[in-house]
Backbone of each chain as ProteinMPNN parsed JSONL, in Angstrom:
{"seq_chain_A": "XXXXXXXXXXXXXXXXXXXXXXXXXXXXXXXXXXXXXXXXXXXXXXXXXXXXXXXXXXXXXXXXXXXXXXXXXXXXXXXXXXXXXXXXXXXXXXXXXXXXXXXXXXXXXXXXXXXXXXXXXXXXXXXXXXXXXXXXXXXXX", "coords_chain_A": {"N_chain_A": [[92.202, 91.118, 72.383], [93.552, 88.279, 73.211], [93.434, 86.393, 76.462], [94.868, 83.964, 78.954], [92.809, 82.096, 79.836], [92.627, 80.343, 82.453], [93.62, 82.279, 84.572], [92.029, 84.141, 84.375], [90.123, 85.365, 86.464], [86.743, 85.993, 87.387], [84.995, 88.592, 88.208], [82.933, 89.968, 90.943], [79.368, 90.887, 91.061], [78.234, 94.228, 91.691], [76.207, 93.979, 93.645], [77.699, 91.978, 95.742], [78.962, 93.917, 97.354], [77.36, 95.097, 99.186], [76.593, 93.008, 100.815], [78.996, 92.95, 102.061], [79.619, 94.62, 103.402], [78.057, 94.249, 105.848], [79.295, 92.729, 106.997], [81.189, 94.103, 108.343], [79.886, 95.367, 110.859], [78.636, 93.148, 112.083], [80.522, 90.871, 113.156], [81.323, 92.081, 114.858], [79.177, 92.365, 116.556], [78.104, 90.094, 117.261], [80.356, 88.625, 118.799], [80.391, 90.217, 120.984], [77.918, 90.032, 121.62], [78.071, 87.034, 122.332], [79.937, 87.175, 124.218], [77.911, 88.976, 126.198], [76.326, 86.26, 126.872], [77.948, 85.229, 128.017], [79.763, 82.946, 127.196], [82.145, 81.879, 127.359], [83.905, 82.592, 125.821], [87.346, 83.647, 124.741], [89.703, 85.936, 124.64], [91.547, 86.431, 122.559], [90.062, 84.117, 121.163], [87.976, 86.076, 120.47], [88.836, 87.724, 118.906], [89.806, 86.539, 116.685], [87.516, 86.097, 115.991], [86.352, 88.295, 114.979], [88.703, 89.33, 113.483], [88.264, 87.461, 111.074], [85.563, 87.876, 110.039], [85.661, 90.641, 109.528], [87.834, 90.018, 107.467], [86.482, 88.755, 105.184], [84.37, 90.115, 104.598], [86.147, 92.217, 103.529], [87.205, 90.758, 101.543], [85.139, 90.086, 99.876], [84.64, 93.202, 99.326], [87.779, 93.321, 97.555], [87.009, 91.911, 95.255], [84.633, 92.834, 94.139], [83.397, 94.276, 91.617], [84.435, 97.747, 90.027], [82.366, 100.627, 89.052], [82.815, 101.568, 86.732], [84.773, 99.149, 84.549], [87.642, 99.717, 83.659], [90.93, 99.59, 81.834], [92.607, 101.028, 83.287], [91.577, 100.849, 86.266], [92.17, 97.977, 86.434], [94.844, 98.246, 86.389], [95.143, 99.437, 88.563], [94.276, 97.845, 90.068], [95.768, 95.415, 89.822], [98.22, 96.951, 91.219], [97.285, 97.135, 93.342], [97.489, 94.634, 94.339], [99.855, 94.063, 94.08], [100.947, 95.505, 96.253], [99.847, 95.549, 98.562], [100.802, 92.783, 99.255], [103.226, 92.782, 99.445], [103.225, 94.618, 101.771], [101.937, 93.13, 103.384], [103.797, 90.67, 103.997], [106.136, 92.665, 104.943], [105.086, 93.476, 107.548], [104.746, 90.794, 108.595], [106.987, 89.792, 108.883], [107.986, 91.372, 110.843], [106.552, 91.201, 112.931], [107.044, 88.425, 113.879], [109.661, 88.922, 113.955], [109.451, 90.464, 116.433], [108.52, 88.97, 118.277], [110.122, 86.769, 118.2], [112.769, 88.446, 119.836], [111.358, 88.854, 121.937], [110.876, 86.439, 123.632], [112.622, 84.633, 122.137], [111.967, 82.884, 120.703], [110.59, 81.503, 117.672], [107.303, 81.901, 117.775], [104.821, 80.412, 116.434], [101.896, 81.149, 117.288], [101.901, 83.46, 117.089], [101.202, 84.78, 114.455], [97.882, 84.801, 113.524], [95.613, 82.689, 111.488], [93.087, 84.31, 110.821], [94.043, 86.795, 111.137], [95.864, 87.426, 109.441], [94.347, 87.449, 107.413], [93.197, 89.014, 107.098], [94.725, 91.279, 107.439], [96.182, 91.239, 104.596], [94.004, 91.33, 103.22], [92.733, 94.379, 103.878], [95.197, 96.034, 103.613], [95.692, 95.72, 100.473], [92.905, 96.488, 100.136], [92.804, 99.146, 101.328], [95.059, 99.898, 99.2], [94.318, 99.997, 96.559], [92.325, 101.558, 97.255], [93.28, 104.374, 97.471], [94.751, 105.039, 95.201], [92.732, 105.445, 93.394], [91.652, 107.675, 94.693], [93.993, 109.352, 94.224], [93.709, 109.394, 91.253], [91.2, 110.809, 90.935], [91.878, 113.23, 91.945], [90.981, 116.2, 91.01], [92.124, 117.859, 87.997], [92.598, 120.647, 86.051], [89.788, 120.944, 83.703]], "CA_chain_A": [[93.386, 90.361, 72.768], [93.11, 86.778, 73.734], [93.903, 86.475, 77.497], [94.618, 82.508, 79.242], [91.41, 81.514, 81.091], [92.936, 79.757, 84.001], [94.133, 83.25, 85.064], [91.441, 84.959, 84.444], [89.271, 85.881, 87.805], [85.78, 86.66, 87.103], [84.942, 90.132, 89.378], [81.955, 89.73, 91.695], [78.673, 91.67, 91.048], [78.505, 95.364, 93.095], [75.663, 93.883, 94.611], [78.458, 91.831, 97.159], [79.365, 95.127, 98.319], [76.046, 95.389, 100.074], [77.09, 91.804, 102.057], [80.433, 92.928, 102.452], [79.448, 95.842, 104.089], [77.15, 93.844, 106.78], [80.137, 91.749, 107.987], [81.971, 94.878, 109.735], [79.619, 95.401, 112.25], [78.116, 91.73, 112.365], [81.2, 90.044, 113.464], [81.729, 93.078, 116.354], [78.225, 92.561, 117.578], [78.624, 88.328, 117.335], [81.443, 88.806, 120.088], [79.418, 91.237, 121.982], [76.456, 89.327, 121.935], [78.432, 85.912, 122.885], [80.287, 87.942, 125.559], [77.137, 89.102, 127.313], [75.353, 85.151, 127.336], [78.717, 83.999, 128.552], [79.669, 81.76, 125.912], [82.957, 81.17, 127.663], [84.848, 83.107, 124.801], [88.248, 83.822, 125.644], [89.924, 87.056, 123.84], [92.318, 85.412, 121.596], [88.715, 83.91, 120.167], [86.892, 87.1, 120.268], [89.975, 88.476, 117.811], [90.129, 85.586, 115.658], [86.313, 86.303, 115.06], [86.163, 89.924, 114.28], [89.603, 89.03, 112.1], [87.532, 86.61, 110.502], [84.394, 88.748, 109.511], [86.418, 91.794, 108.634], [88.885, 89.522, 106.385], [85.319, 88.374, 104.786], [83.754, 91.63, 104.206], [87.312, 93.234, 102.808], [87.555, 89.882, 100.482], [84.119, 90.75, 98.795], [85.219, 94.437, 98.801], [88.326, 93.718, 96.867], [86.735, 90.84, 94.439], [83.836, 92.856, 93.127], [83.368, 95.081, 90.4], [83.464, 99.01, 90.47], [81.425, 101.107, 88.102], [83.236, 101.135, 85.111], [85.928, 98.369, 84.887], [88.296, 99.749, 82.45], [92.265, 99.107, 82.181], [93.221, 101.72, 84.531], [90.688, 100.466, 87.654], [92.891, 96.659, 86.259], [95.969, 98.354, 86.915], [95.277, 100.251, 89.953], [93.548, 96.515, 91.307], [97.321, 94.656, 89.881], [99.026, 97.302, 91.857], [97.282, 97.13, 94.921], [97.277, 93.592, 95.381], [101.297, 93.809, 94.565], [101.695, 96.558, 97.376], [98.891, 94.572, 99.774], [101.534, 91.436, 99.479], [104.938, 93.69, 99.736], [103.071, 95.335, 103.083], [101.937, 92.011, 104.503], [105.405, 90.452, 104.263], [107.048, 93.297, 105.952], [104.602, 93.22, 108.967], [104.688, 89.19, 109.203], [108.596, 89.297, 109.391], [108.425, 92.353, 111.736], [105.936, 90.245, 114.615], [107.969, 87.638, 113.864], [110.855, 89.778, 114.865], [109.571, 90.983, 117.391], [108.083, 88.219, 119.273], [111.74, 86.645, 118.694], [112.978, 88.713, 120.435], [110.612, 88.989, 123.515], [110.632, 85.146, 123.713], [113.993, 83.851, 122.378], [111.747, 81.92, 119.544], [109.337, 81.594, 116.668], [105.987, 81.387, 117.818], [103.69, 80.426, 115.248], [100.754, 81.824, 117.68], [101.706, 84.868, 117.03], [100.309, 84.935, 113.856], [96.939, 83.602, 113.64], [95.298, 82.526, 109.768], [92.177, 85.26, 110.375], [94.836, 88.327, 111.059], [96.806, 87.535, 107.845], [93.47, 87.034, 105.722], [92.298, 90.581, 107.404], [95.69, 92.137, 107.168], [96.202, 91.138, 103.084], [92.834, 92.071, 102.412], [93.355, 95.454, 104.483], [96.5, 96.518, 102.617], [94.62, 96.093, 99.151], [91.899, 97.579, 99.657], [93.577, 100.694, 101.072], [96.42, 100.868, 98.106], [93.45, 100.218, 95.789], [91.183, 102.812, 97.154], [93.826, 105.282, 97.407], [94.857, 105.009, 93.873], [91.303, 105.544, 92.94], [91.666, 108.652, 95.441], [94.689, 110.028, 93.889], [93.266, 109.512, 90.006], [90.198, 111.613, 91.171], [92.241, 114.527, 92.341], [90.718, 117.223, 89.979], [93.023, 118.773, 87.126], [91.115, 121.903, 85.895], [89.538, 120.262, 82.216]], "C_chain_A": [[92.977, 89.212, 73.686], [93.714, 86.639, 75.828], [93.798, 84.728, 78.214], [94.1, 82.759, 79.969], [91.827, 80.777, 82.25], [93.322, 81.09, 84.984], [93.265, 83.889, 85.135], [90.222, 84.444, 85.414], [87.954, 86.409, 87.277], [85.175, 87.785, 88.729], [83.123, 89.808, 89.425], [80.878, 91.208, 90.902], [78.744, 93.115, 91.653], [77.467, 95.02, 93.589], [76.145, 93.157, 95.852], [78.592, 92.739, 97.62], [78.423, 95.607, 99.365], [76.162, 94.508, 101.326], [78.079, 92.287, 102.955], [80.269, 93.853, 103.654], [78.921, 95.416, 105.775], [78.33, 92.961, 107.91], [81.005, 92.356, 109.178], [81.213, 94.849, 110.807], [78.739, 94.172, 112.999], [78.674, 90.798, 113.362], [81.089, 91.122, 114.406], [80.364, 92.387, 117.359], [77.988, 91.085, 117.814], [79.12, 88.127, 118.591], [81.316, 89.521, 121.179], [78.626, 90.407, 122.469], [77.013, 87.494, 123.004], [79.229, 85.992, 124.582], [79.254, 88.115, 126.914], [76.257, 87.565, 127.396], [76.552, 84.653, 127.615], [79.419, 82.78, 128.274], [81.517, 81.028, 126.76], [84.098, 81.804, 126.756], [85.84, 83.95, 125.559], [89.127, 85.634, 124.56], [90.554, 86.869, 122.786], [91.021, 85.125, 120.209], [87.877, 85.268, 119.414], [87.758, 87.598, 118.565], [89.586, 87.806, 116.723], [88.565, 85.694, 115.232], [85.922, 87.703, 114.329], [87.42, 89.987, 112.872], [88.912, 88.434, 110.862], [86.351, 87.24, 109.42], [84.826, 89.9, 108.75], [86.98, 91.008, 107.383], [87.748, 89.297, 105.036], [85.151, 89.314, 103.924], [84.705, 92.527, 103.029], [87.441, 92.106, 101.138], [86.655, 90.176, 99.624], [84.347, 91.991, 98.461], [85.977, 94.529, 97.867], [88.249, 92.454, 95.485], [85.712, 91.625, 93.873], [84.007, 94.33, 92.344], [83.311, 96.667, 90.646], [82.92, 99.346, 88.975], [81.684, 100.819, 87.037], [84.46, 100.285, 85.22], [87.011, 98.739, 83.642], [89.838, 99.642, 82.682], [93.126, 100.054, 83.378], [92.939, 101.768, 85.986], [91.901, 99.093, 87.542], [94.24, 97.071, 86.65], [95.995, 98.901, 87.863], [95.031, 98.372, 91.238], [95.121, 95.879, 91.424], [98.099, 94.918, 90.566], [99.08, 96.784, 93.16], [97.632, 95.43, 95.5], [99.012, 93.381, 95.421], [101.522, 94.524, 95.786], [100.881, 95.714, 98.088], [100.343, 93.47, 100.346], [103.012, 91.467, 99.908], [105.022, 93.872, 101.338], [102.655, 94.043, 104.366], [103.335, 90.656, 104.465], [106.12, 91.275, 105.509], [105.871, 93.104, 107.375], [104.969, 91.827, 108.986], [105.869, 88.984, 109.674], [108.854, 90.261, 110.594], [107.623, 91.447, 113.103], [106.954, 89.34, 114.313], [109.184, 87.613, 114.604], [110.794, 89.896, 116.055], [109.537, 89.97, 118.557], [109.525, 86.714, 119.538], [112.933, 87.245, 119.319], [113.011, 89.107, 122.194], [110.815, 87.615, 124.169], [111.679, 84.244, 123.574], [113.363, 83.008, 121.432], [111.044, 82.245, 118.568], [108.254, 80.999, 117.325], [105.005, 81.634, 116.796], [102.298, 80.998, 115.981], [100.269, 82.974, 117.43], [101.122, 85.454, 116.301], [99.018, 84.305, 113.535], [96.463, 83.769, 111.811], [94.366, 84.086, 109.601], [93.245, 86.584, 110.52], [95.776, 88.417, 109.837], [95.424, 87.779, 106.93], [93.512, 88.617, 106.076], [93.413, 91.63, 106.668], [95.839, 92.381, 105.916], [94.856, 91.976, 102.628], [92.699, 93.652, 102.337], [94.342, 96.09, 103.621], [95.952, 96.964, 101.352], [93.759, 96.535, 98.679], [91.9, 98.79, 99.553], [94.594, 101.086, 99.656], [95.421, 100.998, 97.139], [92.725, 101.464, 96.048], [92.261, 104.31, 97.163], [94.618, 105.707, 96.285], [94.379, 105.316, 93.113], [91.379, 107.226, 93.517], [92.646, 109.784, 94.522], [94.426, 110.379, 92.345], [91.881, 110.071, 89.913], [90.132, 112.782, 91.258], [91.675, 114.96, 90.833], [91.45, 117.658, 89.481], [92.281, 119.339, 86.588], [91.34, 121.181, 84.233], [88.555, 121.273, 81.133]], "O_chain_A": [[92.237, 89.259, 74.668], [94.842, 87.114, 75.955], [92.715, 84.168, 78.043], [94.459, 83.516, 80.871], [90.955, 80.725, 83.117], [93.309, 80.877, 86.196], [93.362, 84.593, 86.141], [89.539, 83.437, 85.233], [88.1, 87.438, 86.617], [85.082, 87.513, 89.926], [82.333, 89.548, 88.517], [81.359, 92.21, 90.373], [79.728, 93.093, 92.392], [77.293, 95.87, 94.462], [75.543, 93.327, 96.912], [78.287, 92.61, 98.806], [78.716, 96.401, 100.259], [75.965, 94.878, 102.483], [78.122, 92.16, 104.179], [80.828, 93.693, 104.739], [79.278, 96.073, 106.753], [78.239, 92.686, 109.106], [81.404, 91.873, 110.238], [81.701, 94.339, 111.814], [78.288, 94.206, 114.144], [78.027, 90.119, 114.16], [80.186, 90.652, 115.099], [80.471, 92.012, 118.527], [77.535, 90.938, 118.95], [78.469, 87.532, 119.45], [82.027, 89.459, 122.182], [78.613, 90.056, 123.649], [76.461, 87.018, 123.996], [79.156, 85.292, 125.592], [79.43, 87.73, 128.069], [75.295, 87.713, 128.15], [76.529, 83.425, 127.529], [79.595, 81.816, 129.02], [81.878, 79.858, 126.635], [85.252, 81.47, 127.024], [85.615, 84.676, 126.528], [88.381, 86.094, 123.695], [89.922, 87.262, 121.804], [90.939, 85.537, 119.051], [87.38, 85.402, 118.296], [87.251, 87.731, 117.452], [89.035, 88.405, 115.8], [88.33, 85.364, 114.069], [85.291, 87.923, 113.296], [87.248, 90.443, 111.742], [89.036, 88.944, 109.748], [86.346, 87.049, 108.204], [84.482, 90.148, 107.594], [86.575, 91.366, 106.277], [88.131, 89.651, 103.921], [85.61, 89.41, 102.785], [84.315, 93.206, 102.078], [87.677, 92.523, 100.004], [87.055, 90.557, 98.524], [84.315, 92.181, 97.245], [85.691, 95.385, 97.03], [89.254, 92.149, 94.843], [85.603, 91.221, 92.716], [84.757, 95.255, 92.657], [82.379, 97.089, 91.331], [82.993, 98.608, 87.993], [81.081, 100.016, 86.325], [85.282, 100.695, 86.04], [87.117, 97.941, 82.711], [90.111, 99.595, 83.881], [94.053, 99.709, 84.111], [93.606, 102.383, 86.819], [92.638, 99.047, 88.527], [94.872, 96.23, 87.29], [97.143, 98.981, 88.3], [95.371, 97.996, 92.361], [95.721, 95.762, 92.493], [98.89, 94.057, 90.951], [99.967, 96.302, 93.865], [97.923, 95.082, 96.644], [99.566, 92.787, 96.346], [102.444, 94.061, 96.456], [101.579, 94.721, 98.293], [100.773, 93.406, 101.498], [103.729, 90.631, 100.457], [105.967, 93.61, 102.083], [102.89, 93.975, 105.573], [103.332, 89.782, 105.332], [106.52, 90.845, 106.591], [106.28, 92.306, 108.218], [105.926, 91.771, 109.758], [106.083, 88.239, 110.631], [109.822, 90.041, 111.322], [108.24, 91.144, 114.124], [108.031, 89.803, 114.687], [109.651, 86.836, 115.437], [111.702, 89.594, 116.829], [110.263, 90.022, 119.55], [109.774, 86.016, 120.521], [114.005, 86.641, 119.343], [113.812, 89.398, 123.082], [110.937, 87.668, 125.392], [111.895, 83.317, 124.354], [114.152, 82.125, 121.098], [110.781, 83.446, 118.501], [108.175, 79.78, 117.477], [104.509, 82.691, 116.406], [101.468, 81.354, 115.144], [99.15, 83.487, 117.434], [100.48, 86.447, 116.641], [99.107, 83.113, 113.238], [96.841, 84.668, 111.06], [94.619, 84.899, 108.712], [92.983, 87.463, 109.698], [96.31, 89.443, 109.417], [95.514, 88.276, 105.807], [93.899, 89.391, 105.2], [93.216, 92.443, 105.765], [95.726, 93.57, 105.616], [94.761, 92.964, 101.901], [92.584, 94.261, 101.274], [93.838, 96.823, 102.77], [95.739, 98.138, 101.051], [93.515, 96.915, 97.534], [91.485, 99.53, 98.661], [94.812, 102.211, 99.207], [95.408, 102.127, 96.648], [92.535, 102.314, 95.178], [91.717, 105.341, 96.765], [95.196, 106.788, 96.399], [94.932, 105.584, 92.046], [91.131, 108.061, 92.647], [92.191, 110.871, 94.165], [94.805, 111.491, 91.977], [91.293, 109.862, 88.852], [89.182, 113.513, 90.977], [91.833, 114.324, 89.791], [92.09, 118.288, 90.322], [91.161, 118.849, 86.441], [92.403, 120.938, 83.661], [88.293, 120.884, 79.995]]}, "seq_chain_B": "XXXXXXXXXXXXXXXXXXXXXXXXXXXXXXXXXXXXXXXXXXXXXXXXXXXXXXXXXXXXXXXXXX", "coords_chain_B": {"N_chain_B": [[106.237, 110.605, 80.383], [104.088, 113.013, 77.555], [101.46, 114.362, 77.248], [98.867, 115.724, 74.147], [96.288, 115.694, 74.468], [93.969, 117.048, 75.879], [93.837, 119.563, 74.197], [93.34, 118.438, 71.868], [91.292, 117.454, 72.541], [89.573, 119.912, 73.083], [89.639, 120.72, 70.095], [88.266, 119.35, 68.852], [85.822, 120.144, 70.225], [85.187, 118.302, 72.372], [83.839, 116.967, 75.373], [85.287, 115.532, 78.319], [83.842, 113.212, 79.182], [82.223, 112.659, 77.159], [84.706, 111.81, 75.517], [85.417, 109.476, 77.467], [83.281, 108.02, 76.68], [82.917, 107.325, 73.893], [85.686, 105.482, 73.819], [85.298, 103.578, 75.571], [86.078, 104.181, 78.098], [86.095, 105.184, 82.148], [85.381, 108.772, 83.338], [87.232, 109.38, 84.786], [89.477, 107.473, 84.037], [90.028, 109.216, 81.643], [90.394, 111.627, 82.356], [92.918, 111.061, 84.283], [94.552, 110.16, 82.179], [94.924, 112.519, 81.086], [96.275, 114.413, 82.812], [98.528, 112.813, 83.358], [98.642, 111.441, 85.116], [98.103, 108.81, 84.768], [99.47, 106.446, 82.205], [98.006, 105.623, 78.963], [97.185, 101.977, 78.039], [98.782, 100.712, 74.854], [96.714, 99.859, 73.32], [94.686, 101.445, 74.195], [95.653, 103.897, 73.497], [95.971, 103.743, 70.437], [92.937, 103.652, 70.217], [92.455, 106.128, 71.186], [93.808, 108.013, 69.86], [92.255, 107.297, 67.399], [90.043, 108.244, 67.251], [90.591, 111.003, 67.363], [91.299, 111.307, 65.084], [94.115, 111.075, 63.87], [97.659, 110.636, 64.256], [99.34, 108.307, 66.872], [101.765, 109.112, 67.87], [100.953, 111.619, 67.492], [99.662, 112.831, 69.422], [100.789, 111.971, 71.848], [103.915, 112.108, 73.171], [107.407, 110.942, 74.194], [109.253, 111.824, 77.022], [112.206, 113.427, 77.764], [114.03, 111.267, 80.222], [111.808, 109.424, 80.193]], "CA_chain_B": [[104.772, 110.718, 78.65], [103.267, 113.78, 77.969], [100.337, 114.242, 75.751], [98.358, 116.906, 73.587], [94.954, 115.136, 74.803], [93.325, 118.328, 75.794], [94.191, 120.758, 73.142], [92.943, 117.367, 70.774], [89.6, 117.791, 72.968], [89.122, 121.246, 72.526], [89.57, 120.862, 68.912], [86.426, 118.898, 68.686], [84.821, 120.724, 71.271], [84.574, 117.262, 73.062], [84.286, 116.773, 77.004], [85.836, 114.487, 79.064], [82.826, 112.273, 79.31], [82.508, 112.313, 75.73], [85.95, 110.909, 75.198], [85.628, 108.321, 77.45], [81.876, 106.724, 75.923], [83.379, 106.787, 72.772], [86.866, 104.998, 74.227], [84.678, 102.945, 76.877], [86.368, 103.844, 79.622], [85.414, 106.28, 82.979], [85.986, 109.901, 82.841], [88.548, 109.736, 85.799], [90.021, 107.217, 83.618], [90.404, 110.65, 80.697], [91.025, 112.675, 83.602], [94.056, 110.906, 84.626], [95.717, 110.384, 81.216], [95.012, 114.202, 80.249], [96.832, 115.147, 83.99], [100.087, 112.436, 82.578], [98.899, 110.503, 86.298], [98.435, 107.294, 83.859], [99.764, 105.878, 80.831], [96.916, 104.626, 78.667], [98.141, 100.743, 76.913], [98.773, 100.884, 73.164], [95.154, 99.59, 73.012], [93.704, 102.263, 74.687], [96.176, 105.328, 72.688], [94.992, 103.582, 69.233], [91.784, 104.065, 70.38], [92.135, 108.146, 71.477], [94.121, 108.708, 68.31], [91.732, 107.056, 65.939], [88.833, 108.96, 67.346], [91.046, 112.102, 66.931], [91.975, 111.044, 63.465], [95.716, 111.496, 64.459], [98.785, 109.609, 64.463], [99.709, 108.512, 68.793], [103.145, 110.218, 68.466], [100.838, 113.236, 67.436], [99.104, 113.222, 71.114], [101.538, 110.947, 72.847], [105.21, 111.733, 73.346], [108.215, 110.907, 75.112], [110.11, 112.773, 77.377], [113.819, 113.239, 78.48], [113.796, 110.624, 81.222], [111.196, 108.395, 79.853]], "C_chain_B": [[104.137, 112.114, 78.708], [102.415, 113.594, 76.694], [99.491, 115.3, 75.626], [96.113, 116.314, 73.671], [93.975, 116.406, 75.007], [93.127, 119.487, 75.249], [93.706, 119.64, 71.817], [91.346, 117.377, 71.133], [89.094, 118.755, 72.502], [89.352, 121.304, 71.15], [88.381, 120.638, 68.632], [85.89, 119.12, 69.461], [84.066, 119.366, 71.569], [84.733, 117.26, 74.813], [85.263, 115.524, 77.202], [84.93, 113.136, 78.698], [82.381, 111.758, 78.226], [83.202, 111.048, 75.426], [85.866, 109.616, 75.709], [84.417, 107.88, 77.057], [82.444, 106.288, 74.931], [84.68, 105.882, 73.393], [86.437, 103.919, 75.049], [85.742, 102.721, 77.995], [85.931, 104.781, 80.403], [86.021, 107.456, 82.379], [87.03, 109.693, 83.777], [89.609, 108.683, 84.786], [90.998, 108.502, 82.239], [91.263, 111.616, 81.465], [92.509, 112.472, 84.371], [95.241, 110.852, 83.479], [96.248, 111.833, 80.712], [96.272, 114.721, 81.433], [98.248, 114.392, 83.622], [99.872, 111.298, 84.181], [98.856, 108.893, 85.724], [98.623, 107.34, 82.617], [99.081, 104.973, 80.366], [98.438, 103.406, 78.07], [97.951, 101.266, 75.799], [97.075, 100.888, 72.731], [94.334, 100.606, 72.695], [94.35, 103.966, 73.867], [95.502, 105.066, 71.263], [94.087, 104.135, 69.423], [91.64, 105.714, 70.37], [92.74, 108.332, 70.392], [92.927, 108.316, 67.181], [90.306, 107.914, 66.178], [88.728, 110.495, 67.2], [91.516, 112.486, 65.231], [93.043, 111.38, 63.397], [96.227, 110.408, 64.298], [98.81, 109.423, 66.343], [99.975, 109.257, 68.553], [102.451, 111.343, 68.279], [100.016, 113.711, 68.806], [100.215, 112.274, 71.933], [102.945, 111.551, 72.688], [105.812, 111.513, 73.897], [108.791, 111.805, 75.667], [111.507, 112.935, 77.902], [113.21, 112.766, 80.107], [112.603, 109.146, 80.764], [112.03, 107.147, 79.106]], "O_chain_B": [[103.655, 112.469, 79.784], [102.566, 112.992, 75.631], [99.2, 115.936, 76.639], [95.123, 116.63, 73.01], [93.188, 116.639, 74.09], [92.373, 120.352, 75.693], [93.749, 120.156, 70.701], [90.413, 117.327, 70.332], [88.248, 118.706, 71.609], [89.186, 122.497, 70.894], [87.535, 121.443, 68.244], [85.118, 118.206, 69.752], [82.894, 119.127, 71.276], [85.795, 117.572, 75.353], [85.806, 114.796, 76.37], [85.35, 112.199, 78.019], [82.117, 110.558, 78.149], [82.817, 109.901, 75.198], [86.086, 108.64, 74.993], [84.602, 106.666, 77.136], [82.619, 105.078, 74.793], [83.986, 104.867, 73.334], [87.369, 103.157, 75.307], [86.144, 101.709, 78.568], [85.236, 105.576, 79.771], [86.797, 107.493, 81.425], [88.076, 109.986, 83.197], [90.744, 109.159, 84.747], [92.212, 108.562, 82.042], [92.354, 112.154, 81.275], [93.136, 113.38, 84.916], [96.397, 111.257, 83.604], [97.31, 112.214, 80.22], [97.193, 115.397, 80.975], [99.214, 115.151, 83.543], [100.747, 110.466, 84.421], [99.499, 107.969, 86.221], [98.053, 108.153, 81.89], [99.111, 103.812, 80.775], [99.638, 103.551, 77.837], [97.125, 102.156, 75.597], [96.445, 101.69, 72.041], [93.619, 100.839, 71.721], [93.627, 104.952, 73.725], [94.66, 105.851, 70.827], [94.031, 105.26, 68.926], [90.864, 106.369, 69.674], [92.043, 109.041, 69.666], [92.751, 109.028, 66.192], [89.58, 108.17, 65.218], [87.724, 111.185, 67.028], [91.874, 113.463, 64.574], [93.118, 112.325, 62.612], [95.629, 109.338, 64.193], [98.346, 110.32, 67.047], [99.307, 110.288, 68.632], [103.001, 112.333, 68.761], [99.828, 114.893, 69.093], [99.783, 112.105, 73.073], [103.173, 111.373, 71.492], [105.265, 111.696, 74.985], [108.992, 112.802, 74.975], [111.686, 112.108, 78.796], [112.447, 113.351, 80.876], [112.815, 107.994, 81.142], [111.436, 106.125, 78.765]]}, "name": "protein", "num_of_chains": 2, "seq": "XXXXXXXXXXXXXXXXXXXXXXXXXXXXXXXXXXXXXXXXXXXXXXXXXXXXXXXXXXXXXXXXXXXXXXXXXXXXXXXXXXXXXXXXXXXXXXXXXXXXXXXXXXXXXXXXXXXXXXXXXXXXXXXXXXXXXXXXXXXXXXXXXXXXXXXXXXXXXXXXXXXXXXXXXXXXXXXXXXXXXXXXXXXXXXXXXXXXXXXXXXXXXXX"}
């Protein structure tokens, strides 16, 4: 079955998953490391870099390939990224909320770009991997 | 949906792992249609019927509520 090529996403090697993997504790020890020479980094920053690295790491996680790619890994990936996009909605309108309420406005500070990439990515990878989790459970065969 | 997938295995004394090489997909992929946790596509029922030499509807049916 013919599928339109502008739509279609080509899925990363599983050797990203080896990168991806390096960025969780890369970006922690980055902000550590800049911390103890003093760099002047303020916390706000520190966030927006560990957001940053995680969001990274989770983006190669949910871009490359698992073992066998067959239509039921394609619909578990379609799901997750609909539930990822459902779950980062409701949080964005809930800070939103909230910090209209504390404040009396919309502050766009509140959300910053690296805590949305992290958060989206976050969401998807969990509904994905737990999809994967639940189509594993053993039925006696 | 339920389906006669495992009583179509044990006919041909085939595994799981079997089913899916021939079908190319994983076994958890077998493992979930046999349990009713997914609904293969048309694609993918052609495929398990023609390797059963079956009609679908004769492993595939509907159920009150479907």
């Amino acid at each position: 079955m013919k599928t339109f090529s502008l739509l279609h996403v080509p899925m990363l090697d599983r050797r990203w998953r080896k990168l991806a993997f390096l960025f969780f504790p890369v970006s922690v020890l980055l902000v550590i490391a800049m911390a103890i020479l003093r760099t002047g980094i303020d916390p706000d920053q520190a966030a927006e870099i560990i957001y940053l690295g995680w969001a990274c790491g989770l983006t190669l996680l949910n871009l490359s390939k698992e073992k066998v790619e067959d239509e039921m890994i394609k619909t578990f990936r379609l799901q997750a990224f609909h539930t990822g996009f459902f779950w980062l909605m409701c949080g964005l309108v809930a800070v939103l909320a909230v910090n209209y309420y504390r404040y009396g406005s919309i502050h766009a500070e509140a959300v910053s770009a690296g805590m949305v990439l992290f958060l989206l990515n976050l969401y998807v990878w969990a509904a994905f991997e737990y999809q994967k989790w639940r189509s594993n459970e053993q039925n006696p065969s | 949906m339920k389906n006669s997938l495992k009583v179509e295995r044990a006919k041909k004394d085939m595994t799981q792992q079997d089913l899916a090489e021939r079908i190319q997909v994983s076994r958890q992929t077998v493992n979930s249609i046999e349990a009713g946790k997914y609904v293969p596509s048309t694609v993918l029922a052609l495929k398990i019927a023609k390797v059963f030499d079956v009609g679908v509807e004769e492993i595939f049916q509907l159920e009150d509520g479907d």
